[in-house]
Biopython code that builds the backbone (N, CA, C, O; Angstrom):
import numpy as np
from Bio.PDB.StructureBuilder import StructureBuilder

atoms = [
    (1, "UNK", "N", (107.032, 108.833, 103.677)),
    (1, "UNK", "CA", (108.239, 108.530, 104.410)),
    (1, "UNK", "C", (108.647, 109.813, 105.139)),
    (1, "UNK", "O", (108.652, 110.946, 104.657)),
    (2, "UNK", "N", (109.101, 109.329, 106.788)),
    (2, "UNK", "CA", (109.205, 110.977, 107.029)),
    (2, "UNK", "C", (110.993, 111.179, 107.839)),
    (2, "UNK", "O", (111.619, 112.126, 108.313)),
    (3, "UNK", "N", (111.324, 109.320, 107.575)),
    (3, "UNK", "CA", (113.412, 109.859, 107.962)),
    (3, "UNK", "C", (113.652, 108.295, 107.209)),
    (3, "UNK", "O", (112.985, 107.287, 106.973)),
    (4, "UNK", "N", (115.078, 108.808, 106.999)),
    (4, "UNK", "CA", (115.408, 107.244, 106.594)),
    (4, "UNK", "C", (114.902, 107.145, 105.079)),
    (4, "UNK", "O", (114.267, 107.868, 104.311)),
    (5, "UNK", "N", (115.540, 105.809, 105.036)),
    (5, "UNK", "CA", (115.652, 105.408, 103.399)),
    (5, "UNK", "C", (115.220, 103.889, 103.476)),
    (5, "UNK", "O", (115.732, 103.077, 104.246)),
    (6, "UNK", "N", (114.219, 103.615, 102.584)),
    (6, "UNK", "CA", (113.595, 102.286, 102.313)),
    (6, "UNK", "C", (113.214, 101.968, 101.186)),
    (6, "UNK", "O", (113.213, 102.927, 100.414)),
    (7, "UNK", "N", (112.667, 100.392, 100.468)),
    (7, "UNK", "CA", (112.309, 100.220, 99.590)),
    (7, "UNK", "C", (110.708, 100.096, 99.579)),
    (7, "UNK", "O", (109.986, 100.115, 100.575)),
    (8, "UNK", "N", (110.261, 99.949, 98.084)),
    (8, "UNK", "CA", (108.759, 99.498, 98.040)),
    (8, "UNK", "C", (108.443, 98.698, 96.650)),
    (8, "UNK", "O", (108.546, 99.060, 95.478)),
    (9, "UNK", "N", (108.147, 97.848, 97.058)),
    (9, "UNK", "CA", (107.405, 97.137, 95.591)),
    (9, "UNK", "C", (105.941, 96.947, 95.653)),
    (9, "UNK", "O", (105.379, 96.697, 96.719)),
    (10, "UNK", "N", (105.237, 97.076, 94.389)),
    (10, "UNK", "CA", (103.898, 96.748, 94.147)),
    (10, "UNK", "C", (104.211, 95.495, 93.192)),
    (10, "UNK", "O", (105.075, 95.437, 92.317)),
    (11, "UNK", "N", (103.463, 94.689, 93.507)),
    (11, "UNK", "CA", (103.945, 92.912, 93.164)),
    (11, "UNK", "C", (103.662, 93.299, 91.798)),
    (11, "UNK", "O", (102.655, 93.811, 91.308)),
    (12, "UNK", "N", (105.276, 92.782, 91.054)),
    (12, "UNK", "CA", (105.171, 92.710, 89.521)),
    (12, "UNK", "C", (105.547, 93.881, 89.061)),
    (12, "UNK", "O", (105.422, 94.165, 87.870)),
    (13, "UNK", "N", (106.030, 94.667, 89.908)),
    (13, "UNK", "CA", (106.912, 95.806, 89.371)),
    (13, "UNK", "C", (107.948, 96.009, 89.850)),
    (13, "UNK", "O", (108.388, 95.027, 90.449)),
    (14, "UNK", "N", (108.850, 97.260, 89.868)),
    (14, "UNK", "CA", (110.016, 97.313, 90.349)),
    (14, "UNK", "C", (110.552, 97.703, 91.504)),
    (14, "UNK", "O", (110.185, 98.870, 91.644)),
    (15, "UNK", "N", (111.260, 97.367, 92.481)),
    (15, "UNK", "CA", (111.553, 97.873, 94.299)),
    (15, "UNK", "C", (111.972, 99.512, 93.554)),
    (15, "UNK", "O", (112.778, 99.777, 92.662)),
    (16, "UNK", "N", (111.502, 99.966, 93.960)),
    (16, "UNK", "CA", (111.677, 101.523, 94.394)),
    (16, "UNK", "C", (112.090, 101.790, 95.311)),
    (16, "UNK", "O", (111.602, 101.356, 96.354)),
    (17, "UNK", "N", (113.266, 102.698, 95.300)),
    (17, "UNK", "CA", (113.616, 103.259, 96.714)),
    (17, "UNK", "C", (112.635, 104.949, 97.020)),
    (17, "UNK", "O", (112.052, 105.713, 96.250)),
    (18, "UNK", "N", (112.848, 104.950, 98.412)),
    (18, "UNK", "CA", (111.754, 105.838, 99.226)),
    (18, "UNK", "C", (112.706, 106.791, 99.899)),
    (18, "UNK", "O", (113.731, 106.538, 100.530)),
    (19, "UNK", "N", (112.411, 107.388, 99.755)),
    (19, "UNK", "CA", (113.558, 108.652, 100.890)),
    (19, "UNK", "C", (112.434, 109.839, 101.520)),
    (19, "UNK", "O", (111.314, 110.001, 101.035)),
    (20, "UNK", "N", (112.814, 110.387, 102.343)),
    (20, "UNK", "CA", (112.050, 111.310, 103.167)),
    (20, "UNK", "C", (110.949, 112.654, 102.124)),
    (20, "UNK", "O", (111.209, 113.454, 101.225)),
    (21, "UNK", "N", (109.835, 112.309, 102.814)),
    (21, "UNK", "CA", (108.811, 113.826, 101.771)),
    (21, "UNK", "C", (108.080, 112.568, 100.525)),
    (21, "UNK", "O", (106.914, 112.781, 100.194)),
    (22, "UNK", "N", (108.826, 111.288, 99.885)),
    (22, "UNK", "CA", (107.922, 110.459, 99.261)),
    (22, "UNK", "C", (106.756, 110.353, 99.666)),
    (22, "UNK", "O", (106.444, 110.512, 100.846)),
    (23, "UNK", "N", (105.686, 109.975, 98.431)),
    (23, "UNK", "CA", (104.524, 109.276, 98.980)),
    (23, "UNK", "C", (104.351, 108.041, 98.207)),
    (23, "UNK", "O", (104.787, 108.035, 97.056)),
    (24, "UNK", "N", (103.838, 107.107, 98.625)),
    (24, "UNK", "CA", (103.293, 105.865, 98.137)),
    (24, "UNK", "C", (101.862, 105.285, 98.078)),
    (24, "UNK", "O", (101.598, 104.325, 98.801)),
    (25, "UNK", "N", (100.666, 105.951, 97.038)),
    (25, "UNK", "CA", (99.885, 105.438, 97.001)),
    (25, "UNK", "C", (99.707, 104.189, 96.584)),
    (25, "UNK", "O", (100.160, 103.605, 95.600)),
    (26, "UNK", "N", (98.626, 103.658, 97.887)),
    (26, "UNK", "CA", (98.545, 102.073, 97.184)),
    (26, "UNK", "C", (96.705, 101.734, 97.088)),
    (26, "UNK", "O", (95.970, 101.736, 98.075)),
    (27, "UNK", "N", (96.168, 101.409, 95.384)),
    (27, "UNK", "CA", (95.006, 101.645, 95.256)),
    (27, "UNK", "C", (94.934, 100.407, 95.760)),
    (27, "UNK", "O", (95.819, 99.552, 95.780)),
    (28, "UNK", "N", (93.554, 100.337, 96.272)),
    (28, "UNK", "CA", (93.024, 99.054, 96.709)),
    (28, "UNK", "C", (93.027, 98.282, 96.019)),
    (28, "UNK", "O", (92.695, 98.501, 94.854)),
    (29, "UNK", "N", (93.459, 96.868, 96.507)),
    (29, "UNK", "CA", (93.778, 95.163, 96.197)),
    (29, "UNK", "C", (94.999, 95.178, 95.215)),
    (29, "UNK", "O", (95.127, 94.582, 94.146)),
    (30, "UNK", "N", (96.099, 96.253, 96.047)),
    (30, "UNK", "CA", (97.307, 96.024, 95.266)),
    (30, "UNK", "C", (97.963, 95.331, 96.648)),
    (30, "UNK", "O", (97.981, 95.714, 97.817)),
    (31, "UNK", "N", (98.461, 94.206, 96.021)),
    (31, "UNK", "CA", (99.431, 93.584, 96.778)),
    (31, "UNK", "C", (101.401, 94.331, 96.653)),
    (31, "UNK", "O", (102.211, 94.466, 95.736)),
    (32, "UNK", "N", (101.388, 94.602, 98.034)),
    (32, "UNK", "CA", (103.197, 95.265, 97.444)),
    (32, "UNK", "C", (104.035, 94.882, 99.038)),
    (32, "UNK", "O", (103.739, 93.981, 99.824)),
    (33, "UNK", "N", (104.870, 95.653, 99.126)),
    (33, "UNK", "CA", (105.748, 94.900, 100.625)),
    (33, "UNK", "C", (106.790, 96.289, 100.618)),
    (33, "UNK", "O", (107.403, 96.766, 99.663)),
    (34, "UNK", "N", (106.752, 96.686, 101.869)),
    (34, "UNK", "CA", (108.049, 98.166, 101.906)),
    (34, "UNK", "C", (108.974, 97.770, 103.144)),
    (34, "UNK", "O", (108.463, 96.973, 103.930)),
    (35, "UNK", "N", (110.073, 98.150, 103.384)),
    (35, "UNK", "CA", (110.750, 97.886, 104.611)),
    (35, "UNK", "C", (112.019, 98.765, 104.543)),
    (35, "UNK", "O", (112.231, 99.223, 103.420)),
    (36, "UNK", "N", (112.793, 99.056, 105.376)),
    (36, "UNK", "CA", (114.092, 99.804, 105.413)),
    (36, "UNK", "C", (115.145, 99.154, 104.707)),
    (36, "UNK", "O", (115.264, 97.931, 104.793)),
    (37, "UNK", "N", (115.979, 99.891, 103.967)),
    (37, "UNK", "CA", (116.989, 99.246, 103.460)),
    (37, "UNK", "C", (118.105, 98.158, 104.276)),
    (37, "UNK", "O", (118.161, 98.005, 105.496)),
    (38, "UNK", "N", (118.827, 97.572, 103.408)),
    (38, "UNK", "CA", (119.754, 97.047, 104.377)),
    (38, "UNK", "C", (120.505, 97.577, 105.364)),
    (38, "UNK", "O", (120.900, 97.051, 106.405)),
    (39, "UNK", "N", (120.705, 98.911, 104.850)),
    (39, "UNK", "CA", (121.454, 99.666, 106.103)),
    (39, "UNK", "C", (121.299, 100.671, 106.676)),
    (39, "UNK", "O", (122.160, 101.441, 107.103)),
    (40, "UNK", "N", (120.138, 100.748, 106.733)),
    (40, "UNK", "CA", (119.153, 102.317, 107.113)),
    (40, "UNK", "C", (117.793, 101.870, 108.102)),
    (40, "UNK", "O", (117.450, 100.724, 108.390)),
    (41, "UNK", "N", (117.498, 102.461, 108.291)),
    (41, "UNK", "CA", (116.365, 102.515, 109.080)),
    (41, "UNK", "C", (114.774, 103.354, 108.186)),
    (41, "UNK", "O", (114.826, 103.887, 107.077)),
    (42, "UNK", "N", (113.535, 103.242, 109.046)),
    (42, "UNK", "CA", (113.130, 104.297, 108.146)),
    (42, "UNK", "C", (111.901, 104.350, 109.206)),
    (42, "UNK", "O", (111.617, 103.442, 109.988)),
    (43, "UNK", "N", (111.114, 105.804, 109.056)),
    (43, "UNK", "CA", (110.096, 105.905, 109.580)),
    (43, "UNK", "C", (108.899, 106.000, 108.813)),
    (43, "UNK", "O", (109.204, 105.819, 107.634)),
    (44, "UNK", "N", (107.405, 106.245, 108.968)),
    (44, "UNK", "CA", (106.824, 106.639, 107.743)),
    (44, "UNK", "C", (105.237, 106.923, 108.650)),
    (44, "UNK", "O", (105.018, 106.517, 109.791)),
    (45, "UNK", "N", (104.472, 107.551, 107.964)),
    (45, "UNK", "CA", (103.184, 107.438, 108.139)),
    (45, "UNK", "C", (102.236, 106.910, 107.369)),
    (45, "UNK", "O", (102.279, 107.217, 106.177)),
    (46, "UNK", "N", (101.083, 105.938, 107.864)),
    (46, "UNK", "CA", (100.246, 105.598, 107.049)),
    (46, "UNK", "C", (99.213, 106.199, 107.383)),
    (46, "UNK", "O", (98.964, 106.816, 108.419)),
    (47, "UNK", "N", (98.279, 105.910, 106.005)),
    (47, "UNK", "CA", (96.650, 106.671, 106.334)),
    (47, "UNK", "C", (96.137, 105.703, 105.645)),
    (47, "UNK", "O", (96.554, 105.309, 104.556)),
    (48, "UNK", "N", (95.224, 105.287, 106.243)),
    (48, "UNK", "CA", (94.173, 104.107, 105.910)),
    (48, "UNK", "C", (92.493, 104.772, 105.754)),
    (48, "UNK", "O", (91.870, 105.651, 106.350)),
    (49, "UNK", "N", (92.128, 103.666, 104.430)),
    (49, "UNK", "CA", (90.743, 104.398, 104.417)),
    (49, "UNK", "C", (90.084, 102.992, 104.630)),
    (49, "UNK", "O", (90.888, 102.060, 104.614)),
    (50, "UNK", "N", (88.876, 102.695, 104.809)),
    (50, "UNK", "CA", (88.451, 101.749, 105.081)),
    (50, "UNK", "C", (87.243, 101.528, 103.614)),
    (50, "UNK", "O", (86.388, 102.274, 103.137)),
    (51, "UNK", "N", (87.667, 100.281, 103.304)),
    (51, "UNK", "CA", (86.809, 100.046, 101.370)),
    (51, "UNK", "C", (86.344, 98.424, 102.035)),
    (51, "UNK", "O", (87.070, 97.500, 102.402)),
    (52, "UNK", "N", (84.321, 98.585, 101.994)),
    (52, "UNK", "CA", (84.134, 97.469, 102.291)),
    (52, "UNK", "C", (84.269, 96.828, 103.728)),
    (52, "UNK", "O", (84.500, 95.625, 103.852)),
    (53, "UNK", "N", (84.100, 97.760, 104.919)),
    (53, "UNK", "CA", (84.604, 97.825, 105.891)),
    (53, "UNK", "C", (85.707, 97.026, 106.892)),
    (53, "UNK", "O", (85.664, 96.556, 108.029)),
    (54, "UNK", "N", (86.763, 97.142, 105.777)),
    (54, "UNK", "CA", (88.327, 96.268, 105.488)),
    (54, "UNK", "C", (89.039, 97.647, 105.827)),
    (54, "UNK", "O", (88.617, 98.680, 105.306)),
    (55, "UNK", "N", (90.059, 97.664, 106.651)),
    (55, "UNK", "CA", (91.104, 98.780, 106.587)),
    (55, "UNK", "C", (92.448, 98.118, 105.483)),
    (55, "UNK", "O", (92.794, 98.667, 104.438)),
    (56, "UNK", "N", (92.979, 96.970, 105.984)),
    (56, "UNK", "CA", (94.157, 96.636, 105.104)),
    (56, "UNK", "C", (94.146, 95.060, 105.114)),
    (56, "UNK", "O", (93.385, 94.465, 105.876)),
    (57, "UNK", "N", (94.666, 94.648, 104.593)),
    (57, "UNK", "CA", (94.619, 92.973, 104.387)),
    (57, "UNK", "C", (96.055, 92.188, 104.807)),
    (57, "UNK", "O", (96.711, 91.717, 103.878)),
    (58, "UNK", "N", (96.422, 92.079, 105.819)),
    (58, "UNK", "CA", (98.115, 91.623, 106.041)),
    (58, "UNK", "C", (97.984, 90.314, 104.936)),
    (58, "UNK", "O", (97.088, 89.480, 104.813)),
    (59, "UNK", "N", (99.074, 90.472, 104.302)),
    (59, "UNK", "CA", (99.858, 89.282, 103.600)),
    (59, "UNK", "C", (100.608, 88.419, 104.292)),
    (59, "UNK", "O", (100.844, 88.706, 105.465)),
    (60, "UNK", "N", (101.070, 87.353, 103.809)),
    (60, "UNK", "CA", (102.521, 86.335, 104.164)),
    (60, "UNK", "C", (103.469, 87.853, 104.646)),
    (60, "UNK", "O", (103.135, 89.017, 104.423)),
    (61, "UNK", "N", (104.775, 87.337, 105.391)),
    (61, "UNK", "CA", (105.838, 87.833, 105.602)),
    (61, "UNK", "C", (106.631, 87.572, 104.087)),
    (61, "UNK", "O", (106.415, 86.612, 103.348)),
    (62, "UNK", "N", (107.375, 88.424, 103.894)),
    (62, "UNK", "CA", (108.267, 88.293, 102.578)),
    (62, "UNK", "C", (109.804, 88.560, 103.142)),
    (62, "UNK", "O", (110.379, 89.420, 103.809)),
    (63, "UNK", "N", (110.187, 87.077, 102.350)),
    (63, "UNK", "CA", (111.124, 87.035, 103.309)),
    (63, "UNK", "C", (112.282, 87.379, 102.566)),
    (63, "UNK", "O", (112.263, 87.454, 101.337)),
    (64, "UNK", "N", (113.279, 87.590, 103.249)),
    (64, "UNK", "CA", (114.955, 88.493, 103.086)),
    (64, "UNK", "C", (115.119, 88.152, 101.557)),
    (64, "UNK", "O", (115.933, 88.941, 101.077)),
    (65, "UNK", "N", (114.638, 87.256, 100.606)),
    (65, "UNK", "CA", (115.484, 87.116, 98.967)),
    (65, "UNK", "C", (114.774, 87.925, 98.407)),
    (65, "UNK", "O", (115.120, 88.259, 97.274)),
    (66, "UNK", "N", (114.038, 88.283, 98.755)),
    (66, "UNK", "CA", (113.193, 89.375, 97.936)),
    (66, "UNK", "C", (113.702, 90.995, 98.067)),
    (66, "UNK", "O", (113.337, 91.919, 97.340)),
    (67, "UNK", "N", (114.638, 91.063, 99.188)),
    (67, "UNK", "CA", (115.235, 92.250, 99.166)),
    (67, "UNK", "C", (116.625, 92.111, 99.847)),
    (67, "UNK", "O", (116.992, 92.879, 100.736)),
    (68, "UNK", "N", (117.283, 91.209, 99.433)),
    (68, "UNK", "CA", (118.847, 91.072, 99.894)),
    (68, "UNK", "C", (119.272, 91.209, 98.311)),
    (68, "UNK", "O", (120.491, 91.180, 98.140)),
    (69, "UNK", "N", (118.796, 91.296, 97.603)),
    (69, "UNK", "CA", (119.187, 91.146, 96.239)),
    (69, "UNK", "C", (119.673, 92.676, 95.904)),
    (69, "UNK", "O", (120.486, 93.046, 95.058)),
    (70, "UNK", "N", (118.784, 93.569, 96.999)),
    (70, "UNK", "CA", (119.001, 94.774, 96.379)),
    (70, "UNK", "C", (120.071, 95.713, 96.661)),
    (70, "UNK", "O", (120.152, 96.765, 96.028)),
]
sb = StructureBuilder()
sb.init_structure("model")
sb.init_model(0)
sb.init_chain("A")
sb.init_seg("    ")
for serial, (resi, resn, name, xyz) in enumerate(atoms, 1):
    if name == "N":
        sb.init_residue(resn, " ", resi, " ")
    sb.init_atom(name, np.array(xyz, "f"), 0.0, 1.0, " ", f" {name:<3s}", serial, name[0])
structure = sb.get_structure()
């Protein structure tokens, strides 16, 4: 994360909040979902490695009850 404040979940665990200088490794064939808080914005960088010559796998959209709660 490199401004701003956001969440992150890895499916089946807990939304974590993210603030600037975090990192979020995600090992391959973890399903999770990150986005800016309700009232923040956020920027971030990704780095992708390519496993199986797959970079990332988009999921469904996850929609607002999954993080209006928070």
């Amino acid at each position: 994360m490199t401004e701003g404040a956001g969440w992150v979940q890895h499916w089946g665990g807990a939304v974590q909040e993210i603030r600037p200088g975090d990192v979020d490794r995600i090992p391959p064939g973890t399903k999770r979902w990150h986005r800016a808080t309700a009232t923040t914005r956020m920027w971030h960088a990704a780095l992708e490695e390519h496993l199986n010559g797959t970079v990332v796998t988009w999921m469904e959209k996850v929609g607002g009850e999954a993080y209006e709660q928070r």
